[in-house]
C-alpha positions, 0 to 999 in steps of 0.5 A: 706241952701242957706246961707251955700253955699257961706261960704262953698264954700269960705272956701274949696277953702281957704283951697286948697290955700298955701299961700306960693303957691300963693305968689309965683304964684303972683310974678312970673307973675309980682308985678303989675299983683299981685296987680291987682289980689289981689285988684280984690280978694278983691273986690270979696270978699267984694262983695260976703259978702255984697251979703250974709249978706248986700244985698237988702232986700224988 
């Protein structure tokens, strides 16, 4: 069940998400402001897989 919260929860947001909507709301704010919240985005998601599939196992 705990494995299933994450995915859930990235998928429902993924879908709320336009990405036309959000492409707009990037360059309004600015190229590098942009670039900034994609690469923290990325990060994120990056860290949440290695979370839910990586992770340290004892």
């Amino acid at each position: 069940m705990k494995k299933l919260v994450v995915p859930s929860l990235l998928l429902f947001t993924i879908t709320l998400l336009s990405s036309c909507e959000l492409v707009e709301g990037i360059f309004k704010a600015g190229v590098w402001t942009g670039i900034i919240v994609v690469v923290l985005i990325i990060a994120l998601v990056i860290w949440l897989l290695g979370k839910v599939f990586g992770g340290r196992r004892n």
